[in-house]
LOTIKOL-349184 format. One record per residue (C-alpha): residue in three letters; x, y, z. Coordinates in steps of 0.001 Angstrom, whole numbers, always signed. Each point is the difference from the previous one (the first is absolute). Example, Ala and Ser with C-alpha at 12.3 -4.5 7.8 and 13.67 -1.06 7.14 Angstrom:
BEGIN
@resn = Ala; x = +12300; y = -4500; z = +7800 $
@resn = Ser; x = +1370; y = +3440; z = -660 $
This chain:
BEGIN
@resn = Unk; x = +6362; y = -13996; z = +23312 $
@resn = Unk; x = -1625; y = +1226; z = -3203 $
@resn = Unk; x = -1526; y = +3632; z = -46 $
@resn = Unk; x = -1389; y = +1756; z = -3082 $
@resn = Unk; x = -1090; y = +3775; z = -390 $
@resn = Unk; x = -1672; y = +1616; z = -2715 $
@resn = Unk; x = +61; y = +3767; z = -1616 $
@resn = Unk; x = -2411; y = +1379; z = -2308 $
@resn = Unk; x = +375; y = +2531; z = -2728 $
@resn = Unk; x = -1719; y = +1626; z = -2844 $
@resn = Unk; x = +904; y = +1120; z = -3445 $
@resn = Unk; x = -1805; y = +1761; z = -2683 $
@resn = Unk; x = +141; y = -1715; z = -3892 $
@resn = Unk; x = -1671; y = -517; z = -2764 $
@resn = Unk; x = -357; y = -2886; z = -2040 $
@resn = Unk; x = -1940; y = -1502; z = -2718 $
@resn = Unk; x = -1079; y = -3623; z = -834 $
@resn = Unk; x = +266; y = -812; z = -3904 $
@resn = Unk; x = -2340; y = -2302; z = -1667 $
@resn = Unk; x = -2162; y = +188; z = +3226 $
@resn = Unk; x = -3118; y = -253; z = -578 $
@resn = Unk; x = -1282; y = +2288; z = +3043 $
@resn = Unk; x = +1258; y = +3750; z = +1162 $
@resn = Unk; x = +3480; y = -592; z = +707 $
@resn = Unk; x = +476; y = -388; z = -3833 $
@resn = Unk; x = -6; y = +4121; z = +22 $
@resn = Unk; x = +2861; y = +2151; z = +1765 $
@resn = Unk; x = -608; y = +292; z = +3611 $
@resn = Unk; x = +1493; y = +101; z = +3553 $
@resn = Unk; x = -294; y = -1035; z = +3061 $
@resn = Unk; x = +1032; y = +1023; z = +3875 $
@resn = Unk; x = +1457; y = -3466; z = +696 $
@resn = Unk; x = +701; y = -1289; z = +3482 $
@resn = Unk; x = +2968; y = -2249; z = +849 $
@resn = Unk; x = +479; y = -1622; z = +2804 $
@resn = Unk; x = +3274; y = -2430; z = +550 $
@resn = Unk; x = +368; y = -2650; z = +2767 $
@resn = Unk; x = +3595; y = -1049; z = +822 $
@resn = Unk; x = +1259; y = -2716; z = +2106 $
@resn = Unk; x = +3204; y = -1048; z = +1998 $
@resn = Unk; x = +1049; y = -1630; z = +3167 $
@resn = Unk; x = +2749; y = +2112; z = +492 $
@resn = Unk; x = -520; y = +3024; z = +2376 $
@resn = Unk; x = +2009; y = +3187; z = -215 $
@resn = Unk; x = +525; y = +2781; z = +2353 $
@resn = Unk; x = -3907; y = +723; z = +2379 $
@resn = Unk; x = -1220; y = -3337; z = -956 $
@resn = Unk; x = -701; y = +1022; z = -4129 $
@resn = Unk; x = +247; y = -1786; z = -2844 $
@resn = Unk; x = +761; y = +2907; z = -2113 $
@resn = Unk; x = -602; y = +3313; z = +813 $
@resn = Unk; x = -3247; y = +1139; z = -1496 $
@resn = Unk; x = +1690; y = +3336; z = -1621 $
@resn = Unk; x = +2244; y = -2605; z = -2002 $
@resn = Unk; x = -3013; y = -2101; z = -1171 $
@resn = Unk; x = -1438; y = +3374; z = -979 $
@resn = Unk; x = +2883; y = +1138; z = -2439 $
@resn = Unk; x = +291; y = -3819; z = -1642 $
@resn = Unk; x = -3627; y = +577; z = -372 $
@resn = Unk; x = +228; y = +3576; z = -1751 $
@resn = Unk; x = +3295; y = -1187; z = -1573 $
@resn = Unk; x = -2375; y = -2973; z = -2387 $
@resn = Unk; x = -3132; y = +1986; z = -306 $
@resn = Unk; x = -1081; y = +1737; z = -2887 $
@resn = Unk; x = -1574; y = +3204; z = +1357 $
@resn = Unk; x = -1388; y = +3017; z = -2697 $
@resn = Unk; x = +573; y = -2331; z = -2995 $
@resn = Unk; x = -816; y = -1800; z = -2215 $
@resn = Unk; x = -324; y = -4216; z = -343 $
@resn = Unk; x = +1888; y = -732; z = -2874 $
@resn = Unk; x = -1145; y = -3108; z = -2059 $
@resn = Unk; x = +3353; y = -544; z = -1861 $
@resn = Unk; x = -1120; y = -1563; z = -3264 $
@resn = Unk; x = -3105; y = +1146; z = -643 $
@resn = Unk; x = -608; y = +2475; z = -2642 $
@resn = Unk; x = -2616; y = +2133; z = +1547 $
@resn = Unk; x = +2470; y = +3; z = +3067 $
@resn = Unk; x = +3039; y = +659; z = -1774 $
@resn = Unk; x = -1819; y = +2520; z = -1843 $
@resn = Unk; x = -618; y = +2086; z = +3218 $
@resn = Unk; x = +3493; y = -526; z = +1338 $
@resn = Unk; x = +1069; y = +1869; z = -3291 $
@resn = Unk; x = -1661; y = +3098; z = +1047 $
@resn = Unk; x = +1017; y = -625; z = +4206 $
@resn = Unk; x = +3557; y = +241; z = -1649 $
@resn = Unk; x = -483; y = +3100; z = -2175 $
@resn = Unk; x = -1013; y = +2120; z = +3134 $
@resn = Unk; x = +2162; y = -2089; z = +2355 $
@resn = Unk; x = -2600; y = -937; z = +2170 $
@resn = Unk; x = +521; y = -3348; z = +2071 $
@resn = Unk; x = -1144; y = -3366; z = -772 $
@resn = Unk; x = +918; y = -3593; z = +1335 $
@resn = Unk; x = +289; y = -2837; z = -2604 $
@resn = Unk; x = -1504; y = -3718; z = +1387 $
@resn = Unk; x = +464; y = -2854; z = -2599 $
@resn = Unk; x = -4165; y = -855; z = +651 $
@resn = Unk; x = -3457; y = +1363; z = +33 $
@resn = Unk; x = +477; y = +2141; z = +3056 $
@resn = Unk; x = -3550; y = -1907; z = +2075 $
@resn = Unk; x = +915; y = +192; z = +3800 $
@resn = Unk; x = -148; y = -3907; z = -365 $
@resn = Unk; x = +3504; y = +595; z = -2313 $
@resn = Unk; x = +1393; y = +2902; z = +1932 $
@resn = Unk; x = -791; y = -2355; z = +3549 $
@resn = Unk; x = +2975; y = -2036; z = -615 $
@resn = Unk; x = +2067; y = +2108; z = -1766 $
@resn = Unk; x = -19; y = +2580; z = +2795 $
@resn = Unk; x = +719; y = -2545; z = +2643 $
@resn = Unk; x = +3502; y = -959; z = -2121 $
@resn = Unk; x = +750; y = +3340; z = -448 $
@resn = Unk; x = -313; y = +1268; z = +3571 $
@resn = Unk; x = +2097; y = -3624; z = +1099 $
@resn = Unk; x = +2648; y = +952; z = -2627 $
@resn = Unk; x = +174; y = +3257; z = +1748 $
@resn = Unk; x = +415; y = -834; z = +3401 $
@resn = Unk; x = +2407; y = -2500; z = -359 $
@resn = Unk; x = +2078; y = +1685; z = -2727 $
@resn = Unk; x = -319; y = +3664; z = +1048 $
@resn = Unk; x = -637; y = -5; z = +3815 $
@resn = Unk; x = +2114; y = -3340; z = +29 $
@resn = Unk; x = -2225; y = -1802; z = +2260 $
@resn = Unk; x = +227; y = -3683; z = -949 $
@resn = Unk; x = -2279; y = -997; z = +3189 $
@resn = Unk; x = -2884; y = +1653; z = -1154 $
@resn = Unk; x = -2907; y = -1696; z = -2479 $
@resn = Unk; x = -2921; y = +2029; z = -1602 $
@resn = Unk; x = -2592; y = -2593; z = +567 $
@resn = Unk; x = -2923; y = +1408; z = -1014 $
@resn = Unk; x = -1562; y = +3801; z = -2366 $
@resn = Unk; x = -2866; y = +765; z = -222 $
@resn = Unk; x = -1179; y = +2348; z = -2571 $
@resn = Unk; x = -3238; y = +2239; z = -118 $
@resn = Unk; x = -692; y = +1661; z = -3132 $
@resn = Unk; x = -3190; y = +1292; z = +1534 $
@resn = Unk; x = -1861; y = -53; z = +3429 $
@resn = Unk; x = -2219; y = -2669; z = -1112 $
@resn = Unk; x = +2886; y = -2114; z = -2124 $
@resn = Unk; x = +3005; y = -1583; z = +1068 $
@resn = Unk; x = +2314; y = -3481; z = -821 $
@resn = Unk; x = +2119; y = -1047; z = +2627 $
@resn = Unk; x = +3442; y = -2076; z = -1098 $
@resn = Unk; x = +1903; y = -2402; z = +2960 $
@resn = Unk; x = +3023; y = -1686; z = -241 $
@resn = Unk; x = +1028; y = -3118; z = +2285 $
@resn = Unk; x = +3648; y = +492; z = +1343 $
@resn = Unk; x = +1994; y = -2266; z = +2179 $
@resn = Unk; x = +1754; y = +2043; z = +3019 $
């Protein structure tokens, strides 16, 4: 038997889009929404998958809340890291534009990585994100996996 569950969470950032031609070429954030889907057809202890608490802290663990998108690379981006660093304030670096369509899939690896590395559960598959950078905008990012 195959069951999947799903958690959603929300962290503030801000971004910019270089080279864009539209508004995300100018500092700005966002109050994202992420939602994870995992999958196994192992059950643990009441019937769960995973234990939605655990799901929560991968989630937290991955997600860059109060910071900002770091474009590694990019001048204008590595310009504003320079100041982040001179007043220690927080930042997380991505090697791409950071679009929800590139975060998507990065996000999905990241909170896999997690789970299996950190929690150690090898029976579990992140099989689909979604990401919402606003109410009205949103890429979703699925993954076949064989179980």
């Amino acid at each position: 038997m195959i069951k999947s569950i799903s958690r959603v969470e929300y962290f503030e950032a801000a971004h910019l889009l270089p080279n864009h031609s539209g508004h995300c070429c100018n500092l700005h954030g966002h109050s994202y929404y992420f939602k994870a889907t995992i999958t196994s057809n192992n059950e643990r202890e009441f019937g769960m998958i995973m234990d939605y608490s655990l799901l929560k802290q991968a989630m937290k663990a991955i997600m860059p809340d109060h910071m900002y998108l770091h474009f590694s690379g990019n001048e204008i981006s590595e310009d504003i890291v320079a100041v982040l660093n001179k007043y220690g304030l927080k930042y997380k670096t991505y090697s791409f534009a950071t679009s929800v369509e590139n975060m998507a899939p990065e996000l999905l690896h990241e909170l896999q990585a997690y789970i299996q590395d950190e929690l150690n559960l090898k029976d579990i598959y992140v099989t689909e994100v979604e990401v919402h950078e606003t109410k009205n905008s949103e890429c979703r990012y699925s993954e076949e996996v064989t179980i």
